[in-house]
C-alpha positions as CSV (number, residue, x, y, z in Angstrom):
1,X,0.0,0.0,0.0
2,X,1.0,3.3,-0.4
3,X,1.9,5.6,2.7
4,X,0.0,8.2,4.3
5,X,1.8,9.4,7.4
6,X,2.2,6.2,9.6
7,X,5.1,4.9,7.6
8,X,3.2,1.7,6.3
9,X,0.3,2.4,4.2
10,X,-3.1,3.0,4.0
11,X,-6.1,2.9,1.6
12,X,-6.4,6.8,0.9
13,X,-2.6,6.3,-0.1
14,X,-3.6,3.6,-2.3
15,X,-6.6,5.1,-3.9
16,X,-4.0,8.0,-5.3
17,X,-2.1,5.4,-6.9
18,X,-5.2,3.8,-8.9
19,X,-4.8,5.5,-11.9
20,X,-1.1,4.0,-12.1
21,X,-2.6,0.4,-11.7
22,X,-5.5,0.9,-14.6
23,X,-2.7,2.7,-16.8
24,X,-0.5,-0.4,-16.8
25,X,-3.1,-2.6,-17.4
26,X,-4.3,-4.2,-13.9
27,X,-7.7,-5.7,-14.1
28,X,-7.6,-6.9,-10.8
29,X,-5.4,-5.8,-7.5
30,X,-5.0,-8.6,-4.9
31,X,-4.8,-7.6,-1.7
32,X,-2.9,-9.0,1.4
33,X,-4.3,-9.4,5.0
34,X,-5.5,-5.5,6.5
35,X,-8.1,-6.4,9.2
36,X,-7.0,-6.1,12.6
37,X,-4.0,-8.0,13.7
38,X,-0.7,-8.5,16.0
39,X,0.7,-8.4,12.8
40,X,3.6,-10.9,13.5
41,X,3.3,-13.0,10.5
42,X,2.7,-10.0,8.1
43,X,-1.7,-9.8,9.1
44,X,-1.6,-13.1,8.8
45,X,-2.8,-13.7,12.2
46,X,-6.2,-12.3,11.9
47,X,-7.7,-10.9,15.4
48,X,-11.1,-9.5,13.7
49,X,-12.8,-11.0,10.0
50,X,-15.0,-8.1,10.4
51,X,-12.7,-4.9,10.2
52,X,-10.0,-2.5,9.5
53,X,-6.7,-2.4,10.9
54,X,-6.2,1.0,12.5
55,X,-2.7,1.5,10.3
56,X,-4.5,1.0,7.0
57,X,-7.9,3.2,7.9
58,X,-11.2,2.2,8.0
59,X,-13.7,0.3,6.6
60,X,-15.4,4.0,5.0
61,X,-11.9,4.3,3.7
62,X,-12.2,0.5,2.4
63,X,-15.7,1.3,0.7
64,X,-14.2,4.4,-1.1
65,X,-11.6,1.9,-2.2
66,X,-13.6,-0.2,-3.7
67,X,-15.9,2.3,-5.1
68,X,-12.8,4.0,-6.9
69,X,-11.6,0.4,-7.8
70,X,-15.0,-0.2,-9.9
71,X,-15.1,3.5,-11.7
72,X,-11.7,2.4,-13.1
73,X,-13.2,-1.4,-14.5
74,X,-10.7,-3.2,-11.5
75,X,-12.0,-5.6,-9.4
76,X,-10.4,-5.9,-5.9
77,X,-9.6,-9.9,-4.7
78,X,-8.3,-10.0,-1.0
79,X,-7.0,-12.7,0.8
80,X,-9.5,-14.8,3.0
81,X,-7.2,-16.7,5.6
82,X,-9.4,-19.1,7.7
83,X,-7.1,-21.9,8.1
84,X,-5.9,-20.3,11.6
85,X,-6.5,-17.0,13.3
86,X,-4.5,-15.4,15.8
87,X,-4.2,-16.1,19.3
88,X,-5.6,-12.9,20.6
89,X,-8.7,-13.6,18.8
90,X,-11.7,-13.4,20.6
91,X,-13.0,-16.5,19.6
92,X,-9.6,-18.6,20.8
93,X,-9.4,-16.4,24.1
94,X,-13.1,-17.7,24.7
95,X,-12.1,-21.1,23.1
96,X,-9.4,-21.4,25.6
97,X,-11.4,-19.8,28.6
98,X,-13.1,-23.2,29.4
99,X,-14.3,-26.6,28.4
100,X,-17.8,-26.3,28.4
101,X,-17.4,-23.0,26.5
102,X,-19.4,-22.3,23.2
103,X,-16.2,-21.8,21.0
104,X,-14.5,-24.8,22.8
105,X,-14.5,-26.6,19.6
106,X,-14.0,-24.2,16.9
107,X,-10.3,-24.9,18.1
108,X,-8.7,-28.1,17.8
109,X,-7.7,-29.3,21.6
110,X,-6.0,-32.5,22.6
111,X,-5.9,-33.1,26.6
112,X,-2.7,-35.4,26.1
113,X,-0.1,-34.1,24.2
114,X,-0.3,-35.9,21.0
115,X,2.7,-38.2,19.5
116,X,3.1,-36.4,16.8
117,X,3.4,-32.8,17.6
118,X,6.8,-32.7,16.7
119,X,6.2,-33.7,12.7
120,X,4.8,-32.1,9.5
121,X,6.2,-28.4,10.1
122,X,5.1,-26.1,7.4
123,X,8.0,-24.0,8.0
124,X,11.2,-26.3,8.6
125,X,13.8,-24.0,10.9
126,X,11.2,-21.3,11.9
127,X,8.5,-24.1,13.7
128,X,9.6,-26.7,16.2
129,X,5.6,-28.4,16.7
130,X,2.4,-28.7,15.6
131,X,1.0,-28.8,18.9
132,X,1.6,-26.4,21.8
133,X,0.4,-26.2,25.6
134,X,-2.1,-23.6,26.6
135,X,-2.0,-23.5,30.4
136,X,-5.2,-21.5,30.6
137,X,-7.2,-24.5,28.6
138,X,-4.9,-26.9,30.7
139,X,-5.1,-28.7,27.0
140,X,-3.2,-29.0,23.5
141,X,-4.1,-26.8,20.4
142,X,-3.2,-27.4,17.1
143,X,-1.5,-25.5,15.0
144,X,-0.1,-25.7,11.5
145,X,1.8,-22.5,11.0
146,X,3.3,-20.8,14.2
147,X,1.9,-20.8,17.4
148,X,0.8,-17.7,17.6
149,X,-1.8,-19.2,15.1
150,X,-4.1,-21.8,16.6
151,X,-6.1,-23.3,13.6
152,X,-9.9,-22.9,13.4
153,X,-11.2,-26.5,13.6
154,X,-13.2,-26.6,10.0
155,X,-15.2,-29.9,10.7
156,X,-17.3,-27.9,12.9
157,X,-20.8,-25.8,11.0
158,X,-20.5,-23.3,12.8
159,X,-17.3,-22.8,11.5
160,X,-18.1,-23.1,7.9
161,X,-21.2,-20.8,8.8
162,X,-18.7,-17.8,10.1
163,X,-16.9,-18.1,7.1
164,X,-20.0,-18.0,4.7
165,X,-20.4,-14.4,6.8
166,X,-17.5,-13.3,6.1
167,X,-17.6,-13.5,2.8
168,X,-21.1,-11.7,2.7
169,X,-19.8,-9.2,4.2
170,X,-17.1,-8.2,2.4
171,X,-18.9,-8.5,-1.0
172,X,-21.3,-6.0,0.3
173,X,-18.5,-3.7,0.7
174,X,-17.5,-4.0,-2.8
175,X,-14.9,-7.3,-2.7
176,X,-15.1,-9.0,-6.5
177,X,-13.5,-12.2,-5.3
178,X,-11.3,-14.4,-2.5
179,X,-7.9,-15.8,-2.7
180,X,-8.3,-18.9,-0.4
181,X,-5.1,-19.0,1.7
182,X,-3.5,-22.5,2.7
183,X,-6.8,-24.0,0.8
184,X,-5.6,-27.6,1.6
185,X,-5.7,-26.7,5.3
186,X,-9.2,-24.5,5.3
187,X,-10.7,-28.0,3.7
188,X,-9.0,-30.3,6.0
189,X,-11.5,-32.0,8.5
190,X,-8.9,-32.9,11.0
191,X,-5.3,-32.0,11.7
192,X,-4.3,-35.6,10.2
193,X,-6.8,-35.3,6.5
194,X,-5.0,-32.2,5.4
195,X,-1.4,-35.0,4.6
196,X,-3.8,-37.7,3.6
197,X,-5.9,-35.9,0.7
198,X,-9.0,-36.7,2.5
199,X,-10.7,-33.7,3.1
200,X,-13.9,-31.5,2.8
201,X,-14.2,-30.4,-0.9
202,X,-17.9,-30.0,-1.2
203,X,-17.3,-26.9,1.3
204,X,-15.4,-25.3,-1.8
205,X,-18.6,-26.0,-3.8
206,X,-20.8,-24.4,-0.7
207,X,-18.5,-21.4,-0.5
208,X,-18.9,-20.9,-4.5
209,X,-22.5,-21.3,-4.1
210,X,-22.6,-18.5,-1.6
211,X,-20.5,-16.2,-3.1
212,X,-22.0,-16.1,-6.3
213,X,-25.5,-16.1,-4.8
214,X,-24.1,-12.7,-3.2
215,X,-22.2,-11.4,-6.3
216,X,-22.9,-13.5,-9.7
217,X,-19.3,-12.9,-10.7
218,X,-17.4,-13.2,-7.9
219,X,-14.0,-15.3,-7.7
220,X,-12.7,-17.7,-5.8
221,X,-8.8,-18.4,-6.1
222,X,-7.6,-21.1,-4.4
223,X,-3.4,-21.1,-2.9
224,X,-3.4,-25.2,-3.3
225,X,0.4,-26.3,-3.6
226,X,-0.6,-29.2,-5.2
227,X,0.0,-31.6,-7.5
228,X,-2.1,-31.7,-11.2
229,X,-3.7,-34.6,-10.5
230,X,-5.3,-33.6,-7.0
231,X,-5.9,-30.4,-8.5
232,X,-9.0,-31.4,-9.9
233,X,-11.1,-32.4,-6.9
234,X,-10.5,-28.6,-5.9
235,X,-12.0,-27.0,-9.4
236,X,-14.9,-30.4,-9.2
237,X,-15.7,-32.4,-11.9
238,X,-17.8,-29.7,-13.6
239,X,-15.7,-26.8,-12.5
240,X,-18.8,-26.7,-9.9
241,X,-16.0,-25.3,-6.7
242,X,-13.1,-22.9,-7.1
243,X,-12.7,-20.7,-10.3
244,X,-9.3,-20.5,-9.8
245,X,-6.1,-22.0,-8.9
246,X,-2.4,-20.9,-8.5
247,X,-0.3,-23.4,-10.9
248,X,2.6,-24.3,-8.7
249,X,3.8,-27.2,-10.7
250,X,4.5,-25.1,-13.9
251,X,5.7,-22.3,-11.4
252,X,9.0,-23.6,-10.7
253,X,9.5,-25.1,-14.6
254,X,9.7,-21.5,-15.6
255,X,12.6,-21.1,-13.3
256,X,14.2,-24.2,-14.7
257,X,13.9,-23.4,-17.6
258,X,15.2,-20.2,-16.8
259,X,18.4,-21.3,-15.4
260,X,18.8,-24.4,-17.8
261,X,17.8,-23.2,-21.7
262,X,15.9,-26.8,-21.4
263,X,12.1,-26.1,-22.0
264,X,11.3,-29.5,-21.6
265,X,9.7,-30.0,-18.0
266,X,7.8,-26.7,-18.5
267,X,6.5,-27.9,-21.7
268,X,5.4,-31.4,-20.0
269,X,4.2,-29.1,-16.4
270,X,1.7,-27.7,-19.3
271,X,0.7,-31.0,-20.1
272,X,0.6,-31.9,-16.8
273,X,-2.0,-29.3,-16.2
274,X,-4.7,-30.2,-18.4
275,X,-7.1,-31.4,-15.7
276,X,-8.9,-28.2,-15.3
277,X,-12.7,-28.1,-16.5
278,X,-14.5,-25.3,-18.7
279,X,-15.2,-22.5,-16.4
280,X,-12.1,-22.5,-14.6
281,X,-8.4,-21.4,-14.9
282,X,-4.7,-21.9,-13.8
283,X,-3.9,-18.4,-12.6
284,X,0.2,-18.3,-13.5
285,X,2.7,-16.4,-11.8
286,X,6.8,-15.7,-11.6
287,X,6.9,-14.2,-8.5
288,X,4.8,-13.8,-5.7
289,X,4.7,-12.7,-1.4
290,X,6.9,-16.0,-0.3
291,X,9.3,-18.2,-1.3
292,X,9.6,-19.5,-5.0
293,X,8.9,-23.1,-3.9
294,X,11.1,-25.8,-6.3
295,X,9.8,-28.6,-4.2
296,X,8.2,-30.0,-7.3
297,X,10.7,-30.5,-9.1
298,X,13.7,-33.1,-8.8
299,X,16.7,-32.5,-6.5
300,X,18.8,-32.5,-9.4
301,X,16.6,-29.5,-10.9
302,X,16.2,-28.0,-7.7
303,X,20.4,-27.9,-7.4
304,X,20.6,-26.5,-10.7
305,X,17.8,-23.3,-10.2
306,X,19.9,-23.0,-6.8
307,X,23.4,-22.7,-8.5
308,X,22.1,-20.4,-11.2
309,X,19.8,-18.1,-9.0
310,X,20.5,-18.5,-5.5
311,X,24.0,-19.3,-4.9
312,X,24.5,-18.1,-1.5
313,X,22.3,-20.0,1.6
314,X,21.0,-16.9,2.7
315,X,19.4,-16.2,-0.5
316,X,17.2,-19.6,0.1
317,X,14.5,-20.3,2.3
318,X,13.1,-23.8,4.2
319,X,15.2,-26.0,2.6
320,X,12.9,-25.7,-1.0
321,X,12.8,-22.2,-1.7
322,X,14.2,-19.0,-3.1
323,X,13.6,-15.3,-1.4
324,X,14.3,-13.0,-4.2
325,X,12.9,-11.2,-6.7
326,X,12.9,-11.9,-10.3
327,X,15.4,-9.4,-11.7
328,X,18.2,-10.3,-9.5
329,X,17.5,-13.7,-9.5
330,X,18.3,-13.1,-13.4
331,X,21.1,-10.8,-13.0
332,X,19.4,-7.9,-14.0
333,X,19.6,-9.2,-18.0
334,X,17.0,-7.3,-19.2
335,X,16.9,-9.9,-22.1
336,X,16.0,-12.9,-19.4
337,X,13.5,-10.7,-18.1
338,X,10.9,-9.5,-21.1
339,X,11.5,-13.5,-21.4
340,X,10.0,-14.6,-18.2
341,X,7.5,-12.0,-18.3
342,X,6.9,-12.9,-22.0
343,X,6.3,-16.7,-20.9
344,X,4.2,-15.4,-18.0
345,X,1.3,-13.4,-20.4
346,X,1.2,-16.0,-22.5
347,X,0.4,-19.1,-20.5
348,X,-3.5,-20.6,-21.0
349,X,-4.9,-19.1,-18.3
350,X,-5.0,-15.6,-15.8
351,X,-1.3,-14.0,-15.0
352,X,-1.1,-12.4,-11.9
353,X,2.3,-9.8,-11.8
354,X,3.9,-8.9,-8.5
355,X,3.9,-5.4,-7.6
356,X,7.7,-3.7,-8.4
357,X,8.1,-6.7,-11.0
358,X,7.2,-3.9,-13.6
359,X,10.3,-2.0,-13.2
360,X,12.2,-4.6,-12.0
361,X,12.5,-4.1,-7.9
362,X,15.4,-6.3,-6.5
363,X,15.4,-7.4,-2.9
364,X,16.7,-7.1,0.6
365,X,18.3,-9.8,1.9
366,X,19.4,-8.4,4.9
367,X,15.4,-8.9,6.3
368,X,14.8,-12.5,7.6
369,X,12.7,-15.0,6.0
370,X,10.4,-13.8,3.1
371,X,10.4,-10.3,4.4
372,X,12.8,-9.8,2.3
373,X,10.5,-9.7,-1.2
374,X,8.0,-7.9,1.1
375,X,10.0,-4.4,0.7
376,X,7.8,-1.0,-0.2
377,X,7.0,-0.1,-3.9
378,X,9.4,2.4,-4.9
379,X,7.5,5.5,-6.7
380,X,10.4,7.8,-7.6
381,X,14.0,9.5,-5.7
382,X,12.3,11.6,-3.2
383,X,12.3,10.2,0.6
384,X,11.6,6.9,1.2
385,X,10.8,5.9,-2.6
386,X,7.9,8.1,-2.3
387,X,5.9,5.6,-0.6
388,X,5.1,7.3,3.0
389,X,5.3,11.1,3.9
390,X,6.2,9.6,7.9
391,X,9.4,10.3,9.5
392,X,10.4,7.2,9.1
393,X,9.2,3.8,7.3
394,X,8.0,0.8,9.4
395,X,8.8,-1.5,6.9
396,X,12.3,-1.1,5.4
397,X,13.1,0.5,2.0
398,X,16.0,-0.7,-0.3
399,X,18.2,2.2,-0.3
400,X,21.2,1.0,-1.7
401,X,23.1,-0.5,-4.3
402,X,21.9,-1.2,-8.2
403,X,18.2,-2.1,-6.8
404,X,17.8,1.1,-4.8
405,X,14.9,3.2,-5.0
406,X,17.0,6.1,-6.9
407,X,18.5,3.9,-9.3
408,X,15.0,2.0,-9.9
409,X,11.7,4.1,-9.3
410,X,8.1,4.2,-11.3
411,X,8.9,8.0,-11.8
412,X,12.2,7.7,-13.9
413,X,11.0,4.8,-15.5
414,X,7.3,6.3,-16.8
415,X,9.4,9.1,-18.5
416,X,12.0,6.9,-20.9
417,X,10.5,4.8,-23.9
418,X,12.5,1.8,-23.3
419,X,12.0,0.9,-19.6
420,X,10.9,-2.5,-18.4
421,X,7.8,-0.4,-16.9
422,X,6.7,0.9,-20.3
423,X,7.6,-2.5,-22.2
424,X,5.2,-4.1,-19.8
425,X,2.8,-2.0,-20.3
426,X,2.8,-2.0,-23.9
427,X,3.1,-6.2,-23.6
428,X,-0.3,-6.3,-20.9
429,X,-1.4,-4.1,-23.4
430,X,-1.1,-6.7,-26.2
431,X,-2.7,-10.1,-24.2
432,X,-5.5,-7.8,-23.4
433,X,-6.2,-8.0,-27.2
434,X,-5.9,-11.7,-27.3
435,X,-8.5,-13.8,-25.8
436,X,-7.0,-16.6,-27.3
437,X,-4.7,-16.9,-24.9
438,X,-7.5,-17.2,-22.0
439,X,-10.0,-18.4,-23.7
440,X,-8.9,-20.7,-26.7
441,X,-7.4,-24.1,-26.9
442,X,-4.0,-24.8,-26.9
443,X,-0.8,-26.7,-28.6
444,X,2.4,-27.1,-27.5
445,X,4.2,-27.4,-31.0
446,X,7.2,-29.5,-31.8
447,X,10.2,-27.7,-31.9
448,X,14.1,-27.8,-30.1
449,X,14.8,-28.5,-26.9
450,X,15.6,-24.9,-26.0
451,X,11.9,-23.7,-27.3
452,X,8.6,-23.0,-25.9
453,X,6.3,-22.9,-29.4
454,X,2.7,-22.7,-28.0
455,X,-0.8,-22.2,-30.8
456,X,-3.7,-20.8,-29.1
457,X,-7.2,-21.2,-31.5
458,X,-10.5,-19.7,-30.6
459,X,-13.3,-18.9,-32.4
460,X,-11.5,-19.6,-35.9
461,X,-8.5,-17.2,-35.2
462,X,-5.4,-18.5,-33.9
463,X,-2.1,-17.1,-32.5
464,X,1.3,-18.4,-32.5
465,X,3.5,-17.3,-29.5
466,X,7.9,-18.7,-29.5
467,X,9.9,-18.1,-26.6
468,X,14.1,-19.1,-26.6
469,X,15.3,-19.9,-23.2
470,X,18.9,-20.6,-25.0
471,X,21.4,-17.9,-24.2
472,X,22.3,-18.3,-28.1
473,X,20.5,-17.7,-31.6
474,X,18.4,-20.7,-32.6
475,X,16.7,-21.5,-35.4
476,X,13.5,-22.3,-35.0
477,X,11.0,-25.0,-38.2
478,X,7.2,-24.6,-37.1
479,X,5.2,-26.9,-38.4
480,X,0.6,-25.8,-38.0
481,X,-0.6,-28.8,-39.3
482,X,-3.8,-28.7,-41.1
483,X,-6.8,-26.3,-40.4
484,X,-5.0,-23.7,-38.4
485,X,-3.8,-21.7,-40.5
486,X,-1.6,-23.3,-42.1
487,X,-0.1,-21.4,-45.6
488,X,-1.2,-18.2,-44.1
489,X,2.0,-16.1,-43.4
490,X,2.7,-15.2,-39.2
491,X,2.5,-11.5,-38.7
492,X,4.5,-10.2,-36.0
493,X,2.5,-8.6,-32.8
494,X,5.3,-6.9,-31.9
495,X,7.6,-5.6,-34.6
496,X,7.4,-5.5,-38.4
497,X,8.7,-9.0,-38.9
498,X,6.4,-11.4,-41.7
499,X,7.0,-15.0,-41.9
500,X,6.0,-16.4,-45.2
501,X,5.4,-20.2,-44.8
502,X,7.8,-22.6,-46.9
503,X,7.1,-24.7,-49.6
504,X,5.6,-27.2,-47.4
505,X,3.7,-24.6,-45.3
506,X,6.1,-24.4,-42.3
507,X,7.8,-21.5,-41.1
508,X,11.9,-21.0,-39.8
509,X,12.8,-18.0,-38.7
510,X,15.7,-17.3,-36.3
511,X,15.7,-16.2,-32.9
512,X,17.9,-14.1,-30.6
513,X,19.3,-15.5,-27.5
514,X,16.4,-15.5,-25.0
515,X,14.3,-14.6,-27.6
516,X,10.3,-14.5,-27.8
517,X,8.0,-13.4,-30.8
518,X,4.3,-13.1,-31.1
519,X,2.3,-13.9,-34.1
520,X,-1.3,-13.4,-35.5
521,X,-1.5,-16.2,-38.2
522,X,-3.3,-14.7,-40.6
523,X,-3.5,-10.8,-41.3
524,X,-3.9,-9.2,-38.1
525,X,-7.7,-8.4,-39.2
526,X,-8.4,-12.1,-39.0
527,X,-8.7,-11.5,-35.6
528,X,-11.3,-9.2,-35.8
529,X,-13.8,-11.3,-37.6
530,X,-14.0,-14.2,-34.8
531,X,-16.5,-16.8,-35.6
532,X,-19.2,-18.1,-33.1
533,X,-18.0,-21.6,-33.4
């Protein structure tokens, strides 16, 4: 958020910086935990569904922000975290207050302390159990994350029935949709179901129900970590639960890819993901508010994404991740970066863009854990990046070095023609104009090792879309196949460049290390005249 006087952001702030978000393109903004809150794991421990955290304003500020949101055609998602709460909630102090009490089992109490408490840490080094000793409650409470966080016991209806209000509730105020954090956990019956796949899905098809009941085109995006095929119970056999889910199995092929030239796993991760039904999506993203998570892949892949992007141990995170942003993580090549954000806005699906990815924000390593991704956005040179008129900034600012807020800023970059910020733009810009891309079908075309070729076709029109990950030139022979196009010549989205197929209707054209071109097949007016069917 931007700041307004207490050093850490508030909505009036980010109201003035609307007009930024709908000039670069943002449909949607996604926002982090605000309601009340101890605010040890970054609002994360939520003391109050119902509210507004004093530091960020109140809920009349909220309702203007949403009301300015919708004049500008974006719709506001925020996050909806009801695997835990915090301690200092009401409902866990009268949870904890007694046996007999009402709330005694919206918690998840154990009178012995259980066997395991010591296993299944979601964050190895920071956690050291699962299971901590209240001596109020003269009992056990679970607690998957820290345990500050006790988690709500989601078997319970009366549970699921609080939830269900809190989602009315902020829908009235203007909310267009939920990112579902830890969804695995907010389905999970009991502490064991949540490792053991055996949870609560019809819930997800409840909350959709509700929601949409409320708001006919409301969202629900679901943080699953997941594999492909489990994915599928989550989105329901009819795409009758979530909308939405984050893809973290293609995730961390980007990154391979990335640090390899070998486009091979990401290609198969897109095969891989083909489980979703009509009326759902994958949302894709590079970077997002924690770790980039190579779990999925093998520990010979994960070794090679560490030795070309985090080579030092402080730059990674529980044993699996990286805590960086993307530019650094690619050496600030500008080349390797309009690739990744290439690959990104041309997935099948939604991309969601980090803030301070536009102009290429680095990281602060010297913060602990993930905080370090977590700096402020930096607006321009003046005092603290712009970003609070306070004395001082509660949350850190990167001053120094190549990633500083007076090397990199929104304000230098808005005023030169060839900055990563206006290249983005111009790039949103472009997969605006193709609902192919979120809409269509798509191919995965046969090409070298080192290429991504991917054919989108909807509604008769079709787009071809190359990306390089080899750091030199290859030459690339695309072969369409019959009824897409084929014989038509590929016209260049984003420069002059024509491709005239061959004699046998394919196309070779060349392309530049990390390379990436966009093509309408056809004259570009062909994708104008979409057909029905």
């Amino acid at each position: 958020m931007d700041g307004n006087g207490d050093g850490i952001g508030d909505f009036r702030g980010l109201i003035r910086r609307l007009d930024y978000l709908e000039g670069i393109g943002a449909g949607a903004v996604w926002l982090m935990p605000f309601q009340p809150s101890p605010r040890k794991d970054h609002g994360y421990d939520i003391a109050d569904y119902y509210g507004v955290d004093p530091r960020f304003g109140t809920l009349g500020d909220f309702a203007e922000f949403t009301h300015e949101c919708e004049q500008r055609g974006i719709r506001v998602l925020m996050d909806l975290v009801f695997n835990h709460t915090s301690n200092q909630h009401p409902w866990f102090q009268e949870s904890r207050s007694s046996p007999d009490s009402p709330r005694r089992d919206w918690y998840i109490w154990s009178d012995k302390e259980p066997p395991n408490r010591h296993q299944g840490m979601v964050f190895p080094g920071l956690q050291d159990a699962l299971w901590d000793y209240d001596k109020k409650a003269k009992a056990w409470y679970f607690h998957r994350f820290f345990k500050f966080q006790p988690d709500l016991n989601m078997a319970n209806p009366e549970v699921q029935a609080e939830i269900l209000k809190v989602i009315g509730f902020w829908i009235k105020l203007g909310v267009s949709g939920f990112r579902l954090d830890a969804a695995p956990f907010i389905i999970a019956t009991d502490e064991h179901e949540a490792d053991t796949h055996e949870m609560e899905f019809e819930f997800l098809r409840d909350m959709r129900r509700f929601s949409q009941f409320r708001r006919g085109d409301s969202v629900l995006l679901a943080e699953a970590n997941v594999p492909p095929e489990h994915a599928a119970n989550y989105f329901g056999a009819s795409g009758e639960r979530l909308h939405m889910m984050f893809d973290f199995h293609v995730n961390p092929r980007i990154f391979y890819a990335l640090a390899t030239g070998d486009a091979e796993p990401l290609k198969q991760g897109l095969e891989d993901s083909r489980v979703n039904p009509p009326g759902t999506q994958w949302c894709h993203f590079l970077r997002n508010h924690d770790e980039l998570d190579l779990s999925r892949l093998s520990e010979e892949q994960q070794a090679k994404v560490f030795e070309r992007m985090a080579p030092d141990d402080s730059m990674r995170v529980f044993d699996r991740g990286i805590r960086r942003r993307l530019a650094p993580m690619l050496n600030g090549d500008r080349r390797k970066i309009e690739l990744a954000n290439s690959v990104l806005l041309s997935l099948p699906g939604t991309p969601m863009l980090r803030y301070g990815e536009e102009i290429g924000m680095g990281e602060d390593l010297s913060i602990a854990g993930r905080g370090a991704i977590r700096t402020p956005m930096q607006w321009n040179d003046d005092r603290h990046a712009g970003f609070t008129t306070a004395e001082t900034s509660m949350v850190p600012l990167i001053e120094d070095g190549p990633y500083g807020f007076r090397q990199i800023n929104v304000a230098d970059q808005r005023r030169d023609p060839e900055s990563l910020l206006n290249w983005t733009e111009r790039v949103i810009r472009l997969r605006k104009e193709l609902p192919e891309i979120g809409y269509g079908e798509f191919d995965i075309l046969n090409t070298n090792p080192e290429i991504l070729a991917m054919r989108f076709r909807w509604k008769g029109a079709c787009i071809v879309i190359v990306h390089n990950f080899a750091e030199e030139p290859r030459e690339v022979v695309l072969d369409l196949g019959d009824g897409s196009g084929a014989g038509s010549p590929l016209v260049s989205l984003l420069s002059y460049e024509r491709d005239e197929p061959t004699d046998d209707d394919g196309y070779t054209m060349v392309l530049e290390p990390c390379g990436y071109r966009w093509f309408r097949v056809g004259d570009p007016s062909e994708g104008l005249a979409r057909k029905d069917r």
